[in-house]
C-alpha positions, 0 to 999 in steps of 0.5 A: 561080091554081088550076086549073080543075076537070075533070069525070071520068066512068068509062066503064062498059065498060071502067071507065077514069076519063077526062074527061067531054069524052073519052066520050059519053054515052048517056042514058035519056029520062024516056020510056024512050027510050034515045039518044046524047047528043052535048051531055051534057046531055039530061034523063034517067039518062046513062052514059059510054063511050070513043070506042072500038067495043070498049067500046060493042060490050061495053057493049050486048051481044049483040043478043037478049042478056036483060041488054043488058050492062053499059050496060043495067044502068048505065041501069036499063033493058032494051035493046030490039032497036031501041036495040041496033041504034040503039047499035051503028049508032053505034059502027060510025063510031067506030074501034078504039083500042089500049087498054093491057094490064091486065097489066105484064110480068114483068120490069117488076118487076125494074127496077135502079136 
């Protein structure tokens, strides 16, 4: 028996591949609306985020900021003030997780076999 297939997204913050159940997506509504689809399967232009604040508090921006981040651009729209507000009230419930260094340390290299 084969197993059963895994959606995997990128969250556009961090740039992590993950399985589409572990992030959520925020989605642009044909209207223009910009909102937080729990389900992940409203209509419109989505975009995948870990459930970390530190990606969505990157992926929005600063507030008053003219690009909105790297989220504004995944969704090809301007994040008014109302959606950044909207966006970041959301993550304020989300917690802080410790995501691994980029970077490995200098002795890894060095492993004896």
């Amino acid at each position: 028996m084969t197993p059963k297939h895994v959606p995997q997204r990128t969250c556009v913050a961090c740039r992590q591949v993950k399985s589409k159940r572990e992030l959520i997506r925020v989605v642009r509504a044909p209207d223009g609306r910009v909102y937080v689809d729990e389900t992940g399967k409203a209509n419109g232009r989505g975009a995948y985020l870990c459930r970390d604040r530190a990606c969505w508090e990157k992926a929005v921006g600063q507030p008053r900021r003219a690009s909105g981040g790297p989220l504004a651009h995944s969704l090809k729209v301007t994040l008014s003030e109302a959606d950044q507000a909207t966006l970041l009230e959301y993550a304020q419930q989300l917690g802080y997780v410790q995501q691994l260094p980029d970077t490995v340390p200098a002795d890894a290299n060095n492993l004896s076999s």
